[in-house]
C-alpha distance (Angstrom), angle and dihedral (degrees) to the residues before:
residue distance angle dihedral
X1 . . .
X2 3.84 . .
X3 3.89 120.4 .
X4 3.33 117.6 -132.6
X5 3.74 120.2 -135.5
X6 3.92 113.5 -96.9
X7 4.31 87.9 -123.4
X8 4.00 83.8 58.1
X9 4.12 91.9 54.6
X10 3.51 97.6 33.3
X11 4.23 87.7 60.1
X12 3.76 89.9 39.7
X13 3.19 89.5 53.8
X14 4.04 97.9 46.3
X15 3.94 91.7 48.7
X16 3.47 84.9 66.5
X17 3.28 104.9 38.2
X18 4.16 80.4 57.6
X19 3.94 93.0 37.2
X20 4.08 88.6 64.5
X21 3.52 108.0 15.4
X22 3.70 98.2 89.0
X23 4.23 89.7 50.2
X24 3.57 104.6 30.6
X25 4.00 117.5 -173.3
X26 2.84 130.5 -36.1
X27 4.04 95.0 33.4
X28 3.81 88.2 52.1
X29 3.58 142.7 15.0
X30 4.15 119.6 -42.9
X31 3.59 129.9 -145.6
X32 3.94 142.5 -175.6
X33 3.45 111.7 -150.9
X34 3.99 126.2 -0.2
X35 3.74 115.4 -104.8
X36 3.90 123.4 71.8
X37 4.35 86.3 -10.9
X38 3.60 94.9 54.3
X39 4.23 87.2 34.2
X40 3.95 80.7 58.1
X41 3.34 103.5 47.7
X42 3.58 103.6 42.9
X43 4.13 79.9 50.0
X44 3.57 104.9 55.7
X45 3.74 87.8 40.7
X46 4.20 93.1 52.6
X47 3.87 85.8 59.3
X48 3.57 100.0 54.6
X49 4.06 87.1 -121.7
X50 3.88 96.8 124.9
X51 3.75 95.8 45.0
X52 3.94 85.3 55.0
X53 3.65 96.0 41.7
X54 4.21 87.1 43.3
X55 4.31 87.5 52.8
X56 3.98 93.5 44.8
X57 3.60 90.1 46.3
X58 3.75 101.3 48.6
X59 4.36 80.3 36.3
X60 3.99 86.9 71.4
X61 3.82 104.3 45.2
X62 3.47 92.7 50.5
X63 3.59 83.8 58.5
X64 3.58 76.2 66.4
X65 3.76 97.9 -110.2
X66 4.19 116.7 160.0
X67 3.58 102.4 -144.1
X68 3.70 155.5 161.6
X69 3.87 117.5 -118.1
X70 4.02 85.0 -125.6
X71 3.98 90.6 50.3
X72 3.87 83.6 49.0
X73 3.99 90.1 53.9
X74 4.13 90.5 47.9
X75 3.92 89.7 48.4
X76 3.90 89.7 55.2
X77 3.70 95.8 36.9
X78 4.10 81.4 -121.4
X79 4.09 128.2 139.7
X80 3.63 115.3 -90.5
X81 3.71 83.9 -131.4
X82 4.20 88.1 57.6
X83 3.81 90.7 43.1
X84 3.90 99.5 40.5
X85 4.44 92.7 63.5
X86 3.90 85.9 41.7
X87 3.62 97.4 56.0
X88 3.92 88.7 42.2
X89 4.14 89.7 52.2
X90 3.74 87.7 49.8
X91 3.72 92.1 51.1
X92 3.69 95.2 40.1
X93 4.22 89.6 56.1
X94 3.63 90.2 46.3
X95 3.45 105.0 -106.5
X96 3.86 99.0 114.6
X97 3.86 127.1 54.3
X98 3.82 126.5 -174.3
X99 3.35 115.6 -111.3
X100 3.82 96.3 -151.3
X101 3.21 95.9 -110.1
X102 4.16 124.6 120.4
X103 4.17 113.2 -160.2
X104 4.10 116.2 -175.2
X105 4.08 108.7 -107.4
X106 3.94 120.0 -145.4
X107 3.66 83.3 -85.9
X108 3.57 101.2 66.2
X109 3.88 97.9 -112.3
X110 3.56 124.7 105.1
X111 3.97 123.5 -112.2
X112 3.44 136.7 -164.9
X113 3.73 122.2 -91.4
X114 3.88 115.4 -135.4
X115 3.72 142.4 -160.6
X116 3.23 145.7 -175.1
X117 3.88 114.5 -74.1
């Protein structure tokens, strides 16, 4: 494995740092740890993808859909993993409630049903 030069991670790491900082979680992209989290974040946030994904989302529960975040993502044709953060944004700002209800995803395990706030 190469190792990158400390100058190279050190402005990596300050592009993000500048890419969120101004529209911290939830009113943009979260991450856990910098490296290829922050790297994603800070990507799908530069191309204007999550804000879209983020106003389509929120577009079909006020429509006053009760949903799963993974029926969401086959609605839109989307990743799960695109979907998934969007959903938890939403929630985080208040604009989606559970409903109380669990459904089974494609993976077997159950997930929250949502609404709109």
């Amino acid at each position: 494995m190469q190792t990158l030069p400390s100058e190279s991670i050190e402005q990596a790491q300050d592009s993000v740092r500048c890419a969120t900082e101004h529209s911290a979680y939830p009113h943009a992209a979260g991450y856990k740890a910098v490296g290829t989290s922050s790297d994603a974040a800070a990507g799908i946030e530069s191309t204007g993808k999550a804000q879209r994904l983020r106003e389509a989302v929120a577009a079909i529960y006020a429509t006053g859909v009760e949903a799963t975040a993974d029926e969401i993502a086959e609605a839109l044709g989307e990743s799960i993993l695109a979907i998934r953060p969007r959903v938890s944004e939403l929630h985080t700002k208040g604009k989606l409630v559970e409903t109380g209800e669990r459904r089974r995803s494609d993976g077997g395990r159950y997930a929250h049903v949502w609404k709109a706030a």
